[in-house]
C-alpha positions as YAML, in Angstrom:
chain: A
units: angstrom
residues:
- id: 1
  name: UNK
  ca: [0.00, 0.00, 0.00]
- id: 2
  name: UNK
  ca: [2.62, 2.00, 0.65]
- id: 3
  name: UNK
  ca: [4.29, 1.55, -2.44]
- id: 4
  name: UNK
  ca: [2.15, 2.65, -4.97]
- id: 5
  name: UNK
  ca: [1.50, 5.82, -2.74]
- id: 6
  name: UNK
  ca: [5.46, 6.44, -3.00]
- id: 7
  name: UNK
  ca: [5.31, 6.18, -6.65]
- id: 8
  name: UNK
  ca: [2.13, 8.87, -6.65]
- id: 9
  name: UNK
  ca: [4.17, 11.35, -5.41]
- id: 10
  name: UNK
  ca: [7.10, 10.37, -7.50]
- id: 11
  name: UNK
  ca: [4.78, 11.40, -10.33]
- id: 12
  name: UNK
  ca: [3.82, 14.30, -8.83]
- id: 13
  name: UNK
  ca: [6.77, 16.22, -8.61]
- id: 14
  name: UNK
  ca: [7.44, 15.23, -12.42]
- id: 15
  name: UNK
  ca: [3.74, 16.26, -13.83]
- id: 16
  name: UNK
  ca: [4.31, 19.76, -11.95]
- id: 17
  name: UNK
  ca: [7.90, 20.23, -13.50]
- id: 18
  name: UNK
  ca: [6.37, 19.26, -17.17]
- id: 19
  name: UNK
  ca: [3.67, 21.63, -16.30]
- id: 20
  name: UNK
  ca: [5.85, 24.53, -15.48]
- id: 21
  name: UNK
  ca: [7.80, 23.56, -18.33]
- id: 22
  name: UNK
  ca: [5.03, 23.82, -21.28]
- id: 23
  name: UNK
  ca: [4.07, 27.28, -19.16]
- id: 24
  name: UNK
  ca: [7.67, 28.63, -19.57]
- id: 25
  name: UNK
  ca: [7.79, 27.18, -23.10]
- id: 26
  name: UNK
  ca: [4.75, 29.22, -23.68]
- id: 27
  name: UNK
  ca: [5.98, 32.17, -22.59]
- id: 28
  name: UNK
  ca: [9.41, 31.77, -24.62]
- id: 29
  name: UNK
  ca: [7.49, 32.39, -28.13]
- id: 30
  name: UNK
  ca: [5.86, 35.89, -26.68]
- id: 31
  name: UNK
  ca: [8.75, 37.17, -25.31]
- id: 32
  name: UNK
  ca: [10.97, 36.37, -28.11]
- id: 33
  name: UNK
  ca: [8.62, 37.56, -30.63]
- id: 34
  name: UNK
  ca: [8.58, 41.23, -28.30]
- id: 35
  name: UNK
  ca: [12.44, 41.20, -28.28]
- id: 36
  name: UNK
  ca: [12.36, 40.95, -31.91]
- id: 37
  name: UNK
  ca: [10.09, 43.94, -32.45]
- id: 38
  name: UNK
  ca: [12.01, 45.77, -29.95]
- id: 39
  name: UNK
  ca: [15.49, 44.70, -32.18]
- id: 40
  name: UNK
  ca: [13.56, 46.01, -35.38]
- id: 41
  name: UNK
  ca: [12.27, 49.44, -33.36]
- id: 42
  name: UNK
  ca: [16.30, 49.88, -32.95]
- id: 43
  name: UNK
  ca: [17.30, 49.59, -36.25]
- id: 44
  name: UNK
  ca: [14.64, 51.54, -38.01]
- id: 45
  name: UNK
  ca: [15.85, 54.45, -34.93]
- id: 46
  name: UNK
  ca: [19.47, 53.71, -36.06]
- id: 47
  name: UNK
  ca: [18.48, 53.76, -39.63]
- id: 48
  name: UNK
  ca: [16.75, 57.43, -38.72]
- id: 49
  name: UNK
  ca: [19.86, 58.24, -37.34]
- id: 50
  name: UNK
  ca: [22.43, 57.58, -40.13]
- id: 51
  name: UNK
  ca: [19.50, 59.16, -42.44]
- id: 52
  name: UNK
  ca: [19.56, 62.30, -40.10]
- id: 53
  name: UNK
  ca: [23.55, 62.59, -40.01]
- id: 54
  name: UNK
  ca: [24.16, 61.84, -44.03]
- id: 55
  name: UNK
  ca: [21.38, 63.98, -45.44]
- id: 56
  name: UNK
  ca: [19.89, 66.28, -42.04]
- id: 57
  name: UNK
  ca: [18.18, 68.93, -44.45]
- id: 58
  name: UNK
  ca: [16.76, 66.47, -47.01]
- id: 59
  name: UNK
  ca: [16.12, 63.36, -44.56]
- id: 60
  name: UNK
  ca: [14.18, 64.58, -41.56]
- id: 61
  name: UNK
  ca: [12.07, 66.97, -43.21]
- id: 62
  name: UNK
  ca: [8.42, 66.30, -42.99]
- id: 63
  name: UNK
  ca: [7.79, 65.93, -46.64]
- id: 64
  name: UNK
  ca: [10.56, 63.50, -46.66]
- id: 65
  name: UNK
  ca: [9.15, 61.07, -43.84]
- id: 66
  name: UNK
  ca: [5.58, 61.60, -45.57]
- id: 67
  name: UNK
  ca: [7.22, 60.40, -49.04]
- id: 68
  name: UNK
  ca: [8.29, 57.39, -46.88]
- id: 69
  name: UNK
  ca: [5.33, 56.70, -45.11]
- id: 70
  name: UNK
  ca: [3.62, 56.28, -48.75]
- id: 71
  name: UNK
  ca: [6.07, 54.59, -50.59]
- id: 72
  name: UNK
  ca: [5.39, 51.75, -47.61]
- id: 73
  name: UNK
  ca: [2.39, 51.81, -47.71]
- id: 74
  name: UNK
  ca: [1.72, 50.32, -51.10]
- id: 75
  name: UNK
  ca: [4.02, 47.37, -50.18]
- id: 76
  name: UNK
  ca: [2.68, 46.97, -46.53]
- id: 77
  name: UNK
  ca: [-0.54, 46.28, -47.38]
- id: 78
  name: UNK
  ca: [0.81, 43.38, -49.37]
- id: 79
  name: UNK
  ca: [2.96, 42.33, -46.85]
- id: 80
  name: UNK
  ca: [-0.08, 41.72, -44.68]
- id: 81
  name: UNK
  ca: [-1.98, 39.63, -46.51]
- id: 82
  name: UNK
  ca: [1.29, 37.38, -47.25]
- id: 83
  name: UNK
  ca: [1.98, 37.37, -43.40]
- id: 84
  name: UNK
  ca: [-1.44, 35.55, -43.52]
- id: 85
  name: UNK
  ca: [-0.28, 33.18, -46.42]
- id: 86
  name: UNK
  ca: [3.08, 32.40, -45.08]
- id: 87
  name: UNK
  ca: [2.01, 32.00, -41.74]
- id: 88
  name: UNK
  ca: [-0.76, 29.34, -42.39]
- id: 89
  name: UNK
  ca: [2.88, 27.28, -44.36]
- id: 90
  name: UNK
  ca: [2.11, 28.48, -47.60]
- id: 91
  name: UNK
  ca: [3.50, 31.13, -49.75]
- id: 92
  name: UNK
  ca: [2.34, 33.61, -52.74]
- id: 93
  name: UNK
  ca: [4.73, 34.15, -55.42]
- id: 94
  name: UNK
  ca: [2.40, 36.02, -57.53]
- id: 95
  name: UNK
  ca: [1.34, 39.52, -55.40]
- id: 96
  name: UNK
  ca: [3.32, 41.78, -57.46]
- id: 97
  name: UNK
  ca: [1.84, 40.55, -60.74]
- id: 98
  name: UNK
  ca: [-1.72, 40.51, -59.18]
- id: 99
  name: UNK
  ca: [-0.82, 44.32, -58.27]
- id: 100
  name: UNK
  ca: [0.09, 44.86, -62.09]
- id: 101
  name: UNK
  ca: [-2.84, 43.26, -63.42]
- id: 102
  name: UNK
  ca: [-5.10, 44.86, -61.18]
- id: 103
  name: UNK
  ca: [-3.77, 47.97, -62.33]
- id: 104
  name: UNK
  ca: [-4.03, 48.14, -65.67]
- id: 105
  name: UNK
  ca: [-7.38, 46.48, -65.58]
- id: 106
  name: UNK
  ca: [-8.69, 48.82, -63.42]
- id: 107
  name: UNK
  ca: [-6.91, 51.71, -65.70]
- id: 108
  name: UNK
  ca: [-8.71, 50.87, -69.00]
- id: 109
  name: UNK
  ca: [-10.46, 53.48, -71.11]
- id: 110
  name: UNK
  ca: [-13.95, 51.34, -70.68]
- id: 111
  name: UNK
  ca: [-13.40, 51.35, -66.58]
- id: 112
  name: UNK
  ca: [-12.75, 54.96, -66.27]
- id: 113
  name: UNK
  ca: [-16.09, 55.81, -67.51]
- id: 114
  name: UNK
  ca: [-17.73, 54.28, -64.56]
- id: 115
  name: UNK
  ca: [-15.55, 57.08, -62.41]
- id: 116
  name: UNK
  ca: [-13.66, 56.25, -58.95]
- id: 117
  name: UNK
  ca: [-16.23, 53.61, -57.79]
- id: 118
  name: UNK
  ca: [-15.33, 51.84, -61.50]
- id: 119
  name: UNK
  ca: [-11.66, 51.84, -60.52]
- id: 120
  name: UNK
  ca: [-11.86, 50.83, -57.13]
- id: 121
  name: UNK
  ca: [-14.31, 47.97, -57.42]
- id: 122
  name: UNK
  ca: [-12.03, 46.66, -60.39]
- id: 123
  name: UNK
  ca: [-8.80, 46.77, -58.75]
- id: 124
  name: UNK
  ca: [-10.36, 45.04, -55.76]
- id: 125
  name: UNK
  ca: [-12.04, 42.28, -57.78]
- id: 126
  name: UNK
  ca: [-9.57, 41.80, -60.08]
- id: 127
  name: UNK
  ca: [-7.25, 40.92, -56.82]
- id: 128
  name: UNK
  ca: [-9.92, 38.92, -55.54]
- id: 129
  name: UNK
  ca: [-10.49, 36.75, -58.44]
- id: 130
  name: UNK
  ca: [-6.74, 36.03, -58.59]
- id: 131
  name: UNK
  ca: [-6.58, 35.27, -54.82]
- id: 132
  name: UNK
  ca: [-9.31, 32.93, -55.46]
- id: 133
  name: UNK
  ca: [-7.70, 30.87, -58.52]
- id: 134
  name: UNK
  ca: [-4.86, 30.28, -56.52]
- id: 135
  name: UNK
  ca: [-6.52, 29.53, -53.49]
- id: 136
  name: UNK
  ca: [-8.56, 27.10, -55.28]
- id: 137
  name: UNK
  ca: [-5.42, 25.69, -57.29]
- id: 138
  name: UNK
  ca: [-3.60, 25.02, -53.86]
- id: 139
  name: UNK
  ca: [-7.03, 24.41, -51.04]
- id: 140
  name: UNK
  ca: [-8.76, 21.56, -53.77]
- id: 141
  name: UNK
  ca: [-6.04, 21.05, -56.78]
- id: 142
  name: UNK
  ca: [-3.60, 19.77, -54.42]
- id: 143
  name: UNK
  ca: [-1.07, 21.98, -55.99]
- id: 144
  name: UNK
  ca: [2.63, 23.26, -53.78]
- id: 145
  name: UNK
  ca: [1.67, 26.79, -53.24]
- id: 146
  name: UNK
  ca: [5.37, 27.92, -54.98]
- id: 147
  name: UNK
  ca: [4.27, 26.16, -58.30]
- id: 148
  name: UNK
  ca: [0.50, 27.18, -58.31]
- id: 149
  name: UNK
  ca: [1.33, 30.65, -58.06]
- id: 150
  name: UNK
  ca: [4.58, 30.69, -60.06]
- id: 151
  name: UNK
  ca: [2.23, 30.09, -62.52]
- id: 152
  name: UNK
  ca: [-0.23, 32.86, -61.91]
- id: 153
  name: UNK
  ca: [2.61, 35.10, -61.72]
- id: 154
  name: UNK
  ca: [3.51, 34.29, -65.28]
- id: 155
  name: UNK
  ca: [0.05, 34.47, -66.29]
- id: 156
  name: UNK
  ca: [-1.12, 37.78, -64.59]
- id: 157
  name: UNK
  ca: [2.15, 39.44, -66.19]
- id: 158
  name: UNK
  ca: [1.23, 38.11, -69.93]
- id: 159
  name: UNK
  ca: [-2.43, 39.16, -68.98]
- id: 160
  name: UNK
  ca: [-1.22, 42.70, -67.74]
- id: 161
  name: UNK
  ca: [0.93, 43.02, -70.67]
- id: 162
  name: UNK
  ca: [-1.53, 42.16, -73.37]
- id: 163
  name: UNK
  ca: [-4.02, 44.78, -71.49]
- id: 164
  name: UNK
  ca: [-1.72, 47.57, -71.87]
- id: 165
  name: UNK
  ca: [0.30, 46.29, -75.09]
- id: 166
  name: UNK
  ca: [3.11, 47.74, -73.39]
- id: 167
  name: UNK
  ca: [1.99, 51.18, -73.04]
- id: 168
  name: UNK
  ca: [1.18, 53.39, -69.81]
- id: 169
  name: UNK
  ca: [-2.21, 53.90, -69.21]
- id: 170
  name: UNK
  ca: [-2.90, 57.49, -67.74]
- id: 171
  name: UNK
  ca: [-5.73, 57.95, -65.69]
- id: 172
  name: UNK
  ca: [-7.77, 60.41, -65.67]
- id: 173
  name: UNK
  ca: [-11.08, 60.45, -62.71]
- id: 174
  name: UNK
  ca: [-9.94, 63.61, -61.12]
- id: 175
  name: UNK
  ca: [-11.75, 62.18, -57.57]
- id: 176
  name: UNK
  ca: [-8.96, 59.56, -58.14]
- id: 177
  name: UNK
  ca: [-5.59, 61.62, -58.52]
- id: 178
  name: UNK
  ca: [-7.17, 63.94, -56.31]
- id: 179
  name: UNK
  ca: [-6.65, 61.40, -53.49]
- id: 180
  name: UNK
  ca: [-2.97, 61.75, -53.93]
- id: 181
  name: UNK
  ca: [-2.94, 65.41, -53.81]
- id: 182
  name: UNK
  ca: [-1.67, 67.17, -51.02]
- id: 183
  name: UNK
  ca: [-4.97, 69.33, -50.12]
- id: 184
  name: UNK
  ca: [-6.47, 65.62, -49.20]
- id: 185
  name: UNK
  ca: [-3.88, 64.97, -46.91]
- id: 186
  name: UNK
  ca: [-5.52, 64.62, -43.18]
- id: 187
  name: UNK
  ca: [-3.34, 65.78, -40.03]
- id: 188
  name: UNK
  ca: [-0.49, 65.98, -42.20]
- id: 189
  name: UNK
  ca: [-0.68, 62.38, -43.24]
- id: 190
  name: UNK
  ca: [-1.37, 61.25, -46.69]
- id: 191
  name: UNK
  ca: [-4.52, 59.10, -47.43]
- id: 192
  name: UNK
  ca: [-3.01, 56.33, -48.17]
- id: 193
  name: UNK
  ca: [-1.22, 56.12, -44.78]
- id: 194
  name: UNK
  ca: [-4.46, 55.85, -43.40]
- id: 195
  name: UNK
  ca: [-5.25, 53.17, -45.52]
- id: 196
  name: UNK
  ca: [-2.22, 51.29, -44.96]
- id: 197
  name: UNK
  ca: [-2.81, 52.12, -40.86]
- id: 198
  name: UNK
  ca: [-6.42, 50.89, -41.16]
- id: 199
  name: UNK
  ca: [-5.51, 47.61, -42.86]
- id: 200
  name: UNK
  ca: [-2.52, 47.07, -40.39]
- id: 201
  name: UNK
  ca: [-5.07, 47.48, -37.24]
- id: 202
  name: UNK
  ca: [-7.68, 44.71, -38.87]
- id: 203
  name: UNK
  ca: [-5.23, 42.41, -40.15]
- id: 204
  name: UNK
  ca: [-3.87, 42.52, -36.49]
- id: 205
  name: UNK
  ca: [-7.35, 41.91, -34.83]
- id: 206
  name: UNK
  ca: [-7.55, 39.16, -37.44]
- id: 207
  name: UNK
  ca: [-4.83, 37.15, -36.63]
- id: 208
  name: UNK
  ca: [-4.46, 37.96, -32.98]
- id: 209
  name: UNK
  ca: [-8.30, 38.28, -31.65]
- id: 210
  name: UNK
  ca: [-10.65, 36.36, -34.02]
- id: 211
  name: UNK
  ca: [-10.91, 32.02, -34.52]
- id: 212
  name: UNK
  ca: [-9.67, 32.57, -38.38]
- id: 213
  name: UNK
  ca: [-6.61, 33.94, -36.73]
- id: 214
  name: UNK
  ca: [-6.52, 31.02, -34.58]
- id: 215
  name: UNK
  ca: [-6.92, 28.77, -37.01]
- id: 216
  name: UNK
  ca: [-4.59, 30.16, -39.49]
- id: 217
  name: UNK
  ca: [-1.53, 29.54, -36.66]
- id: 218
  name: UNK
  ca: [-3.07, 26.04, -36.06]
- id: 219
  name: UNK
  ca: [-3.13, 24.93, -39.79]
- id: 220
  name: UNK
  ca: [0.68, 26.13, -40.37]
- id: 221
  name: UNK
  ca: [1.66, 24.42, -37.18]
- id: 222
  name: UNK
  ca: [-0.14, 21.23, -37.95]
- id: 223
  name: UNK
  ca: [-2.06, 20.93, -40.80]
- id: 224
  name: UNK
  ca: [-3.17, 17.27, -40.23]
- id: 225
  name: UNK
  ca: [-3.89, 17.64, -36.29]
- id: 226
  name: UNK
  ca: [-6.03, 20.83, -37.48]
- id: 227
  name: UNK
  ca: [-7.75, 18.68, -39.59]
- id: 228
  name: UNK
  ca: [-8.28, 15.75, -36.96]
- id: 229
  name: UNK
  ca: [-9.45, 18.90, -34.80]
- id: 230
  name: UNK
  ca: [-11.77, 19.62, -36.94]
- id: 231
  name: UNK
  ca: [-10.71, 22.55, -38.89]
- id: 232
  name: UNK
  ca: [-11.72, 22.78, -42.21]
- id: 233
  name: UNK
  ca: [-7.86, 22.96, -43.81]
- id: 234
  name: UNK
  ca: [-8.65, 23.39, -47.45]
- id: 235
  name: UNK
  ca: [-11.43, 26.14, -46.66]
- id: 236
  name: UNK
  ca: [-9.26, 28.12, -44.50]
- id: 237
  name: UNK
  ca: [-6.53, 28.07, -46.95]
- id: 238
  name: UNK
  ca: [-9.00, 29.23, -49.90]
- id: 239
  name: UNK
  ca: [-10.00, 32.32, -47.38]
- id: 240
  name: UNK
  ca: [-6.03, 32.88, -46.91]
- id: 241
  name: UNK
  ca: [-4.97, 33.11, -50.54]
- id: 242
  name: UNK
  ca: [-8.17, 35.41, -51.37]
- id: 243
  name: UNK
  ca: [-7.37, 37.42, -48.28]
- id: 244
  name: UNK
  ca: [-3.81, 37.75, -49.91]
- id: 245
  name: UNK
  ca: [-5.71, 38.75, -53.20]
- id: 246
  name: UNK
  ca: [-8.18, 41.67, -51.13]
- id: 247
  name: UNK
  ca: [-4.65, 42.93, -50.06]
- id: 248
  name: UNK
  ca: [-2.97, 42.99, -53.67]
- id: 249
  name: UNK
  ca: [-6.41, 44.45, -54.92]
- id: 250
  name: UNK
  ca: [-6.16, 47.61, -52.29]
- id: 251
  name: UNK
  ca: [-2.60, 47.75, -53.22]
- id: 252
  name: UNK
  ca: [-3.22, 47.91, -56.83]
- id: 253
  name: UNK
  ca: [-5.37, 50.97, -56.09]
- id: 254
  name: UNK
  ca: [-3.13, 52.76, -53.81]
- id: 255
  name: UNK
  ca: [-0.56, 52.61, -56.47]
- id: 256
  name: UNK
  ca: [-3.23, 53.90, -59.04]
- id: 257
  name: UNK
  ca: [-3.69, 57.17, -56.52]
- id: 258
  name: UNK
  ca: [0.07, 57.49, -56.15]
- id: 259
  name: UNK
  ca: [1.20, 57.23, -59.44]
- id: 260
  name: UNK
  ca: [-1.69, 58.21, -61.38]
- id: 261
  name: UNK
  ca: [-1.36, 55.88, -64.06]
- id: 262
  name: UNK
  ca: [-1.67, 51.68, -64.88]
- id: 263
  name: UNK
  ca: [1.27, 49.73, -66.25]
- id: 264
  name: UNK
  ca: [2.21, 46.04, -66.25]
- id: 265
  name: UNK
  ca: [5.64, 46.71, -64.86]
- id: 266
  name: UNK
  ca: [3.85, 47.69, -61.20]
- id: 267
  name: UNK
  ca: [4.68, 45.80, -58.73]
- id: 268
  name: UNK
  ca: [7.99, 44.35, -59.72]
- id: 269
  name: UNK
  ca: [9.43, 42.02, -57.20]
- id: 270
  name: UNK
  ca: [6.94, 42.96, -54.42]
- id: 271
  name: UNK
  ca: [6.44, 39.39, -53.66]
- id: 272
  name: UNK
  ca: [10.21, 38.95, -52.76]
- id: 273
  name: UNK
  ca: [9.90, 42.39, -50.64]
- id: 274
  name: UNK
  ca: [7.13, 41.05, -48.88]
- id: 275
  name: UNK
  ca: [8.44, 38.14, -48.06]
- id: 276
  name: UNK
  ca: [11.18, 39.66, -47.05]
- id: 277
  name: UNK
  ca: [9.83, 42.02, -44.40]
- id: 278
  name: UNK
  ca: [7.42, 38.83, -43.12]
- id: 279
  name: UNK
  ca: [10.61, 37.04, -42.03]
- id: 280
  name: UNK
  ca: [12.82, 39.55, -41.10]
- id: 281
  name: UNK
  ca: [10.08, 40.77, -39.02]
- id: 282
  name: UNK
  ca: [9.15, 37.16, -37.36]
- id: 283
  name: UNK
  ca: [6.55, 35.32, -38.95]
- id: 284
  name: UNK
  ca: [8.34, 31.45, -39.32]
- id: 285
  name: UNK
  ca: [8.56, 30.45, -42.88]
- id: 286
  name: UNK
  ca: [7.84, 27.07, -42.44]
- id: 287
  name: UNK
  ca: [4.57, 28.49, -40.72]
- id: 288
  name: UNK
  ca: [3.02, 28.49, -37.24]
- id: 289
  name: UNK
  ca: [4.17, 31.93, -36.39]
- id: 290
  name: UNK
  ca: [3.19, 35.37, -37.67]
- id: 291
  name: UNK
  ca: [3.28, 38.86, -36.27]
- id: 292
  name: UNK
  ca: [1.59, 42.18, -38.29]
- id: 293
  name: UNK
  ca: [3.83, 44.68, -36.36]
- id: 294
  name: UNK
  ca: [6.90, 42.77, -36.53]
- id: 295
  name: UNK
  ca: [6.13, 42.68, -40.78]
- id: 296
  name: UNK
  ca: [4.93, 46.54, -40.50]
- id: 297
  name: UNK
  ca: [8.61, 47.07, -38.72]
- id: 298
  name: UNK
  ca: [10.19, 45.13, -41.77]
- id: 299
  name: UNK
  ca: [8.33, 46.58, -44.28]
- id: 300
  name: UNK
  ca: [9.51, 50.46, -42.76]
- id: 301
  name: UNK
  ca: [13.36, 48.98, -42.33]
- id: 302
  name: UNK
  ca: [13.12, 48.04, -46.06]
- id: 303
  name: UNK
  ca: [11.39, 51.41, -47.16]
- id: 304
  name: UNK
  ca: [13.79, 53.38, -44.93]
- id: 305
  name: UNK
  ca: [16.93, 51.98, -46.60]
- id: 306
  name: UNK
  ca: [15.88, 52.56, -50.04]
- id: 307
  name: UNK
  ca: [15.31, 56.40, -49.24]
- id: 308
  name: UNK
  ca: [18.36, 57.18, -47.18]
- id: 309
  name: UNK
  ca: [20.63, 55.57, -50.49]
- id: 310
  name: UNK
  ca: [18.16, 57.49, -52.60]
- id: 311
  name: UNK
  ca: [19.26, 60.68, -50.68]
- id: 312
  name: UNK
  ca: [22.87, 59.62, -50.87]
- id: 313
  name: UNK
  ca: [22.95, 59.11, -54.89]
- id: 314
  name: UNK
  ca: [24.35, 55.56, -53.62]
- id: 315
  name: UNK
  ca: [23.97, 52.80, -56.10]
- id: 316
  name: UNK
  ca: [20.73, 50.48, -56.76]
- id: 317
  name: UNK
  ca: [23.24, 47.17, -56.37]
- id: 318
  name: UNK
  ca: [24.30, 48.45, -52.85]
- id: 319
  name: UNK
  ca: [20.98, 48.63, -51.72]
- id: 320
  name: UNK
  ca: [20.21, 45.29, -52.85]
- id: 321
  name: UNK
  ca: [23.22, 43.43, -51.75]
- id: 322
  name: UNK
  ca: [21.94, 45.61, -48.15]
- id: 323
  name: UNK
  ca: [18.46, 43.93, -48.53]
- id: 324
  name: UNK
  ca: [20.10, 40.31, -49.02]
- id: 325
  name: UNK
  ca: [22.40, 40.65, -45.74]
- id: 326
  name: UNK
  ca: [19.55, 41.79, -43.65]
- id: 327
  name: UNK
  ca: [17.30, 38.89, -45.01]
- id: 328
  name: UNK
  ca: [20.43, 36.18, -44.39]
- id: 329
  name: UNK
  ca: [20.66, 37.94, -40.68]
- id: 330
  name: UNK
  ca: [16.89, 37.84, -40.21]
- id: 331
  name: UNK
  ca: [16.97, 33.77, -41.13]
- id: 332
  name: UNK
  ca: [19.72, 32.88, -38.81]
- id: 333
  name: UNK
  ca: [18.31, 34.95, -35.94]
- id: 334
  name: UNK
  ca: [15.11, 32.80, -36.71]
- id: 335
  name: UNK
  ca: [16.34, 29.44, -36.75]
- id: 336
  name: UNK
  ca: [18.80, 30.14, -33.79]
- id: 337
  name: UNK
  ca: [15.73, 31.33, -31.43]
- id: 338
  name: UNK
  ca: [13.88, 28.63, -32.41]
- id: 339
  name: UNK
  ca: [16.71, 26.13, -31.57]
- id: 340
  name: UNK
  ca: [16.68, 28.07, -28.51]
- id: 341
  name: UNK
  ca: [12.90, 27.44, -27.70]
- id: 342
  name: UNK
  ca: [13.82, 23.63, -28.63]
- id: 343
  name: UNK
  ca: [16.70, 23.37, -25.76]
...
């Protein structure tokens, strides 16, 4: 009798100390993800800082940091929609050619007529409808999410390209390029700050504060325990990739405003920039993971670097080889935390 009471409180001792284990474990992911922020807070204020001391005058003026402030905002809101994507364990190859095709759809002589509502609506079902081929590709096809939208890439470029037939289309809704204009600026802040600030706040309440955020961790954790769960995996990852396609739609109109014109060269490479700013912000490629204001940090790092080499008539290749050694940094910061949270 007294045996089996011995080995009770053997057990005891060792259920607590797994217990308090999964709780610290727990905790780990939080507080590294906060440190990470924290680490991208510094260098975006380092990044102001070498801005501030290599071109004072042109840097920190206020038109300069609203020029900045835009130029992110285009790519941010793509970035959220693939911080979705990626962290769910998939991945969208094709955002910047959505953004293109989107464009110049939405730029064509027969849409203008119908005025801003014509332009907007297109833009954002033009995204829409390519967020939902490739969700449907990947969710029910069965295709790898790198070759399904490889291919739309390719296709959305030859689409965009045969729209245009390699021309610029010039808009020409005045409610539209008035958007851009300074007079519709609000508290100093261009509209399309707003939009990018309003899309950052929802995509956060999305994945942090609603079940599709929940499930959109638990399927790129585990897509087969999500499943045995009951989570509808193919479903959720249809909603992802036309989430990702809302985002390129919005995107594709914000670029409309800011550059007043359609063209199947927009978005060039977008998809590797917002990729980029996902991981070096925190969001786990292989999925699981995903933070909005760690991507939002990356995606102002990014835009931050690319205007203080602008201001300092430094080369394009620079910049890029810059890019490439804070992405390889980013990576092995990752993987070294999360053989950290492994230990």
């Amino acid at each position: 009798m007294t045996q089996p009471a011995t080995a009770a409180q053997k057990q005891a001792p060792t259920s607590a100390a797994k217990s308090a284990g999964d709780q610290e474990s727990s905790r780990r992911p939080g507080l590294r993800w906060d440190v990470r922020s924290l680490s991208l807070l510094g260098v975006l204020a380092v990044l102001v800082a070498v801005g501030g001391i290599t071109a004072p005058d042109q840097f920190l003026a206020w038109s300069n940091l609203q020029l900045v402030l835009t130029q992110a905002s285009v790519i941010g809101v793509v970035t959220v929609g693939m911080t979705f994507v990626i962290t769910s364990g998939g991945i969208d190859l094709s955002v910047g050619a959505m953004v293109a095709l989107a464009s110049v759809w939405a730029t064509t002589v027969a849409t203008q007529e119908f005025g801003f509502a014509g332009i907007l609506f297109t833009a954002v079902i033009v995204g829409v409808g390519c967020g939902l081929v490739n969700g449907l590709l990947i969710a029910y096809g069965r295709m790898v999410p790198f070759i399904a939208t490889l291919a739309m890439l390719a296709s959305a470029r030859g689409l965009a390209l045969q729209i245009t037939d390699g021309s610029t289309q010039v808009v020409t809704v005045g409610s539209v390029l008035d958007l851009g204009a300074r007079d519709a600026y609000i508290l100093g802040f261009p509209p399309l700050v707003l939009i990018f600030a309003a899309v950052t706040v929802i995509g956060w309440l999305l994945l942090n504060r609603t079940t599709f955020g929940r499930r959109t961790v638990a399927v790129g954790g585990n897509a087969e325990a999500s499943r045995l769960a009951g989570i509808d995996v193919r479903r959720q990852r249809l909603y992802l990739y036309l989430l990702s396609g809302l985002c390129c739609g919005i995107a594709a109109f914000m670029l409309i405003v800011l550059s007043g014109s359609g063209q199947n060269t927009n978005g060039n490479l977008y998809e590797l920039d917002a990729i980029a700013a996902a991981i070096i912000g925190g969001t786990l490629l292989s999925g699981g993971r995903g933070t909005i204001i760690g991507s939002v940090l990356g995606v102002l790092v990014f835009t931050t670097i690319t205007n203080i080499f602008a201001l300092n008539n430094l080369e394009t290749a620079v910049q890029q080889i810059a890019k490439g050694a804070i992405i390889v940094a980013a990576v092995l910061v990752q993987r070294r935390s999360m053989r950290g949270g492994d230990a």
